[in-house]
C-alpha positions as CSV (number, residue, x, y, z in Angstrom):
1,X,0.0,0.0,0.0
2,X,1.4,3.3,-1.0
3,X,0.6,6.8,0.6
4,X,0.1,9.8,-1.3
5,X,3.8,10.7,-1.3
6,X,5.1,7.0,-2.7
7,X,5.7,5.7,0.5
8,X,5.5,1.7,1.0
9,X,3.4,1.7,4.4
10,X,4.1,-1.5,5.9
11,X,4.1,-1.2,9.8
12,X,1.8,-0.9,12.3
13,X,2.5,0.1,16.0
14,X,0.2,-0.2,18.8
15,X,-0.3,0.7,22.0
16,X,-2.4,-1.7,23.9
17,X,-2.3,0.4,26.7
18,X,-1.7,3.9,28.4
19,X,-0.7,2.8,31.8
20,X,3.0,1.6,32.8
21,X,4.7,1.1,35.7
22,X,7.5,4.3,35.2
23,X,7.2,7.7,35.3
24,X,10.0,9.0,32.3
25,X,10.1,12.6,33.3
26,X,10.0,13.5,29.0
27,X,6.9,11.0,28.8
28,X,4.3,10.7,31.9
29,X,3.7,13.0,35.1
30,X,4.8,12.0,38.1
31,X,1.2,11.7,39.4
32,X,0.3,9.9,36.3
33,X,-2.4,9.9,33.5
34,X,-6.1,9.8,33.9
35,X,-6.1,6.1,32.7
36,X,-8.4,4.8,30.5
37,X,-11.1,2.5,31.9
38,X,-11.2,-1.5,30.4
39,X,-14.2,-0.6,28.0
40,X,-12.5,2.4,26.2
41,X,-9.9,0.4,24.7
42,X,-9.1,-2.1,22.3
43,X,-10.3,-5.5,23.2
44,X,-7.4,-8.2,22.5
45,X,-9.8,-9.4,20.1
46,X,-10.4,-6.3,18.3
47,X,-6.4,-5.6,18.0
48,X,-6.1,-9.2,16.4
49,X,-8.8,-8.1,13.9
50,X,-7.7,-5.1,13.1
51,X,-4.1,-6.6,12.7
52,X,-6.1,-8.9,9.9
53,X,-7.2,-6.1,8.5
54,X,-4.1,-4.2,8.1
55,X,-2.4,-7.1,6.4
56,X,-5.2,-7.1,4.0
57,X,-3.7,-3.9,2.3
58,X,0.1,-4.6,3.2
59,X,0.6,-4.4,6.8
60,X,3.6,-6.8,7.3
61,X,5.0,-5.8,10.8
62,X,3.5,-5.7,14.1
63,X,5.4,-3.3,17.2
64,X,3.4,-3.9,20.4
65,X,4.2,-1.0,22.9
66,X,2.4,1.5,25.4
67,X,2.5,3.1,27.9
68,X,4.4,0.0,28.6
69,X,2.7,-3.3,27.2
70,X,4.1,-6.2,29.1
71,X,1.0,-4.5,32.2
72,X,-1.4,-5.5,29.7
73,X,-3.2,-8.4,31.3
74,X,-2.6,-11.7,28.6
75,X,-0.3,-9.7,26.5
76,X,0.9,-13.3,25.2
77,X,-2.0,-14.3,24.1
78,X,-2.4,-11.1,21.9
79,X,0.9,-11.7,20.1
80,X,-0.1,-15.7,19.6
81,X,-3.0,-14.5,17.8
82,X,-1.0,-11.6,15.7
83,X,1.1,-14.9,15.3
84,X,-1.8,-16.8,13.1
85,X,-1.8,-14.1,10.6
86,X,-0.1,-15.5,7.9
87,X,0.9,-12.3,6.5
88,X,2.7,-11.0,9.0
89,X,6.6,-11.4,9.5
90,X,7.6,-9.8,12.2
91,X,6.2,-8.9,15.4
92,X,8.5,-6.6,18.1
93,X,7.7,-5.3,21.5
94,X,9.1,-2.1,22.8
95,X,9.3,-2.2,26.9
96,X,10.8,-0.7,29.6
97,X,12.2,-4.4,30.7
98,X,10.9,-4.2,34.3
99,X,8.6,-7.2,34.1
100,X,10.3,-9.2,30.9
101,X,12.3,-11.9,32.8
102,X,9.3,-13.4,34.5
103,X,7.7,-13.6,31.0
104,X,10.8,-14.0,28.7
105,X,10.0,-17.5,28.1
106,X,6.1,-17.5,27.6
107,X,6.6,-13.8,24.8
108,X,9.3,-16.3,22.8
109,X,6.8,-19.1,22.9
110,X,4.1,-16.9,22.1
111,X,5.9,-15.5,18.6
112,X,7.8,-12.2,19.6
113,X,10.5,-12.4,17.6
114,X,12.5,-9.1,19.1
115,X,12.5,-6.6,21.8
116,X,13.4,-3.1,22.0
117,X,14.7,-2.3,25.8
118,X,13.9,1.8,26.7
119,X,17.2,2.7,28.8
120,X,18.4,6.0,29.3
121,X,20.9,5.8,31.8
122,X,22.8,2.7,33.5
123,X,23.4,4.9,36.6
124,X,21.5,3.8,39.5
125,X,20.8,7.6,40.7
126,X,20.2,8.6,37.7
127,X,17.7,6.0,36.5
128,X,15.9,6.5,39.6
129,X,15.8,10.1,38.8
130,X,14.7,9.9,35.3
131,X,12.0,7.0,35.9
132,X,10.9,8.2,39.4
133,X,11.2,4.8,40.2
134,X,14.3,2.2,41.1
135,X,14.5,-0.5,38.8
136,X,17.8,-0.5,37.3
137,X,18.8,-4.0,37.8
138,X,15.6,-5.6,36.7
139,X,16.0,-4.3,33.5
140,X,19.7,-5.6,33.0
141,X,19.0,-8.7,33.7
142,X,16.1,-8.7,31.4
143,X,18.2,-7.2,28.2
144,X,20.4,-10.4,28.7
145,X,17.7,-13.1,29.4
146,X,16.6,-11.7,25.9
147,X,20.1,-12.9,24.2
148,X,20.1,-15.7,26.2
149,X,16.5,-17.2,24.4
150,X,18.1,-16.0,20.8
151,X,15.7,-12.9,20.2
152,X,17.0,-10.9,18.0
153,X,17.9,-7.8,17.4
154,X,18.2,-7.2,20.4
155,X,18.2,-3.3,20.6
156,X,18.1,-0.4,23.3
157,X,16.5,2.7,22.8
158,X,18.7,5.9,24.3
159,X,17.3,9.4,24.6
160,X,20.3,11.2,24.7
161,X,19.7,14.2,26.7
162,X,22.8,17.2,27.6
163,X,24.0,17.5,30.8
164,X,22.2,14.2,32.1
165,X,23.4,11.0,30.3
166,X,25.6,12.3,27.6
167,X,28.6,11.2,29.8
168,X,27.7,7.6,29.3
169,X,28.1,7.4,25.8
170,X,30.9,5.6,25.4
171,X,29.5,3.0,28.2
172,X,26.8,2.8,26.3
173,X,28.7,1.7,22.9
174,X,31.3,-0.3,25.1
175,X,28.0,-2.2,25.4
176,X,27.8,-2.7,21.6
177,X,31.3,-3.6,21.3
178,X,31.6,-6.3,24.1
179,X,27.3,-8.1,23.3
180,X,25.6,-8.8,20.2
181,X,23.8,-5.4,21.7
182,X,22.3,-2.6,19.1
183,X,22.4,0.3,20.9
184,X,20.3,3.7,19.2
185,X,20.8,6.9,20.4
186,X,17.7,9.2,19.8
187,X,17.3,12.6,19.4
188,X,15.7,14.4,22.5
189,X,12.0,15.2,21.1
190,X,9.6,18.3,22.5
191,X,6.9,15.3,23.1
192,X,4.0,16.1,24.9
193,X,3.1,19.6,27.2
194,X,5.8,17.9,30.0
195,X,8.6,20.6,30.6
196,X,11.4,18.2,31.2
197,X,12.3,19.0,27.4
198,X,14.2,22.3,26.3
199,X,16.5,23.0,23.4
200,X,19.6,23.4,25.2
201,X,19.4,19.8,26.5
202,X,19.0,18.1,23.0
203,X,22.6,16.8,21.5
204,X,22.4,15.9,17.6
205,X,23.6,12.7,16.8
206,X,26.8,14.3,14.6
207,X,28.1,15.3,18.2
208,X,27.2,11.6,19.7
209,X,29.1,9.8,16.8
210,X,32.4,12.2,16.7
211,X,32.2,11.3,20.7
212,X,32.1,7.7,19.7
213,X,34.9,7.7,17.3
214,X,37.4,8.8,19.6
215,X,37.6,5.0,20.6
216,X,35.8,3.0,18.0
217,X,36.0,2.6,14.2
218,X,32.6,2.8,12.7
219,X,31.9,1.5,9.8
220,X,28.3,1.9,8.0
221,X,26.2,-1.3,8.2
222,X,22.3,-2.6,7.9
223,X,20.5,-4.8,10.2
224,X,19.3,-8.4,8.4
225,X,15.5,-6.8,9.9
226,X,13.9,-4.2,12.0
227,X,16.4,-1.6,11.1
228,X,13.1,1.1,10.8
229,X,14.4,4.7,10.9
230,X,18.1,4.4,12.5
231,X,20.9,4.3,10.2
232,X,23.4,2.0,12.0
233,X,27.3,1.5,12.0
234,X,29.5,-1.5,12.9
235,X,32.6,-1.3,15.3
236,X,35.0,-2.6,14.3
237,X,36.3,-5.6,16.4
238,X,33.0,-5.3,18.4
239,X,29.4,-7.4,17.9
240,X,26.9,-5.3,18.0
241,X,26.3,-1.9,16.1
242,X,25.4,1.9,17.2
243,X,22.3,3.3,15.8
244,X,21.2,6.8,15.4
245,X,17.3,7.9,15.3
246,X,17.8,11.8,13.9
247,X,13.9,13.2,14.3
248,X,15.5,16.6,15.2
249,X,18.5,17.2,12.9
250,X,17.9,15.3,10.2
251,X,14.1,13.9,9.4
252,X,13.9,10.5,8.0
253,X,9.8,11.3,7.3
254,X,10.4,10.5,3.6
255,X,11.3,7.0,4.1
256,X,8.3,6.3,7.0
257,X,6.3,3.3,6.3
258,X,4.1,3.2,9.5
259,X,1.1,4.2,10.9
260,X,0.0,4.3,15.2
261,X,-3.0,2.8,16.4
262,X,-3.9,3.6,20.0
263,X,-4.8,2.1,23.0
264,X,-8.6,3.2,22.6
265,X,-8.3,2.8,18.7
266,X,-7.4,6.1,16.9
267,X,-5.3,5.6,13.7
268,X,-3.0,7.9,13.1
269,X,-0.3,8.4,10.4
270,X,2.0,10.1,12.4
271,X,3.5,11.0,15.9
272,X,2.6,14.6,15.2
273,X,-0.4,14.8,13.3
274,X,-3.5,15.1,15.7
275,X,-5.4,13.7,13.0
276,X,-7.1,9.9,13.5
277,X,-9.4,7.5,12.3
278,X,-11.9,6.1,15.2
279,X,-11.3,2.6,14.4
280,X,-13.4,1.9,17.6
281,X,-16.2,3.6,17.1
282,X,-16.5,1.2,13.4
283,X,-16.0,-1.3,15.9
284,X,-18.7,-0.9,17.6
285,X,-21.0,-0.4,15.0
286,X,-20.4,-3.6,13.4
287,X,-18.5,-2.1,10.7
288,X,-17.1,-5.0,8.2
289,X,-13.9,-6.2,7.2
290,X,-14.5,-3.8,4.5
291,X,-15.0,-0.9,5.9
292,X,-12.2,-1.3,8.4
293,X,-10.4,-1.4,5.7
294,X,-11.5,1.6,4.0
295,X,-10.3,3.7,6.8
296,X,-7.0,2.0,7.3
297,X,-6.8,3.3,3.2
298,X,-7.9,6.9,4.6
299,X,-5.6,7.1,7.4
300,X,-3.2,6.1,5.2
301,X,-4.1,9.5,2.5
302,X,-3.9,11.4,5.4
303,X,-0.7,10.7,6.5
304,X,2.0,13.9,6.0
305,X,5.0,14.6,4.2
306,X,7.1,14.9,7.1
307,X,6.4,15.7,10.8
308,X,6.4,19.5,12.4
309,X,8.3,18.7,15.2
310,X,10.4,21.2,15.7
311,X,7.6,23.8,15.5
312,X,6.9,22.3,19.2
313,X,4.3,20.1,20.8
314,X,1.8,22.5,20.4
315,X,-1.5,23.5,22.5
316,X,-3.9,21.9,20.9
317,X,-2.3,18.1,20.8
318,X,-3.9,17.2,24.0
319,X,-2.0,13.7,24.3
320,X,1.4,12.9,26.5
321,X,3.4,9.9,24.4
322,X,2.5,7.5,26.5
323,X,-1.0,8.2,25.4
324,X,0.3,7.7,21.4
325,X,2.5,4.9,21.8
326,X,6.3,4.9,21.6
């Protein structure tokens, strides 16, 4: 399926929930979200259907996130039925990792063929600081039970952020060097009406990779799947890779094959555009395959050129990321 501007859109991400068990100081206030109640959102059911639907017209890959999705109740059972579409070839999960060991096992079983671990810092004060809550170790042990059962990539999302954890860079690509690790530095992004974010903390990812070639050799390279926006380099003598997610200085918007579906079923075609299809609402009044369809198609026609995000969040977006889906 092609969007109006040539674009192969292939992907689908969603959120099956707007709770999580962190509080990301750039994503969620402290006191939380007022949470959606069980009969606004997306039944597991209804996400499997809708999943069907979207590989009707080319929808090939499948990212599960949140909020953080691992707290939504039979989460395996979900991907297992993703799973049965024959269609689709890859489904990921983005998490924050608190809660993956003790379900490791049954996601593999289930058909989750890769993980994305969020981690900002490996700092114990500074975790603590930055999640507002103290659960460092939990997820280190879960980014290594995920190379231990053979999912892979195995990658880990980094907002780098000035004057908090751009001292850990190189720890962090040490990481890539010494494990079959795929570390991606992101951009710092003005993401919801939170004032955590400012322009002086955000550090381009030029200024990350000259860091990172004070010690390593890079040397440009491609992941065999799930490389999505990050353009990725090898180093050399190391077995895993850096990437680098450039929403800020560079946009990669021309090459975006995805669209968002939310927790309460809202389709959007991008982060920033406030603009969605009520997938629910067709839910609920017994709209058919076809139809479903139909609005996949118009979210799809909808979806910009590129994104506006350096114009800000802006007033009138009334949703915090973890309300989106990351």
């Amino acid at each position: 399926m092609l969007d109006t501007y040539n674009r192969k859109i292939n992907y689908l991400r969603i959120s099956v929930t707007d709770r999580c068990n962190l509080r990301c100081r750039y994503c969620m206030p402290e006191e939380g979200i007022t949470k959606l109640e069980h009969d606004e959102i997306l039944s597991l059911e209804d996400i499997v259907r809708l999943v069907r639907v979207g590989a009707g017209i080319g929808i090939r890959k499948i990212r599960l996130t949140g909020g953080e999705p691992l707290i939504r109740r039979h989460i395996t059972q979900l991907i297992a039925g993703i799973r049965e579409i024959p269609e689709i070839d890859d489904i990921a999960i983005t998490t924050n990792g608190v809660l993956f060991c003790s379900m490791a096992e049954e996601l593999k079983a289930a058909g989750l063929d890769r993980v994305n671990f969020s981690l900002d810092t490996m700092v114990a004060e500074k975790f603590e600081f930055i999640t507002r809550r103290d659960h460092r170790t939990e997820v280190k042990k879960a980014i290594f039970k995920a190379l231990e059962l053979g999912l892979d990539p195995v990658k880990i999302n980094t907002v780098a952020i000035k004057g908090f954890n751009d001292d850990e860079i190189l720890a962090f690509a040490k990481l890539a060097y010494d494990f079959p690790l795929h570390i991606r530095f992101i951009e710092f992004m003005p993401i919801g009406d939170l004032l955590f974010w400012s322009q002086d903390r955000m550090i381009s990812s030029e200024q990350i990779k000259e860091r990172i070639e004070q010690r390593y050799e890079l040397t440009p390279t491609k992941l065999s799947k799930g490389s999505g926006p990050a353009v990725y380099f090898k180093l050399s003598g190391g077995q895993g890779t850096i990437g680098f997610i450039t929403p800020m200085s560079h946009k990669f918007c021309s090459e975006c094959n995805r669209l968002r579906l939310t927790a309460e079923g809202k389709l959007r075609g991008c982060l920033y555009d406030k603009r969605e299809i009520d997938l629910k609402a067709a839910l609920e009044s017994k709209s058919s395959d076809e139809d479903l369809k139909k609005l996949f198609i118009q979210a799809i026609s909808l979806k910009p050129s590129e994104h506006h995000m350096n114009e800000g969040w802006g007033k009138d977006n009334l949703r915090k990321m973890s309300q989106i889906g990351g």
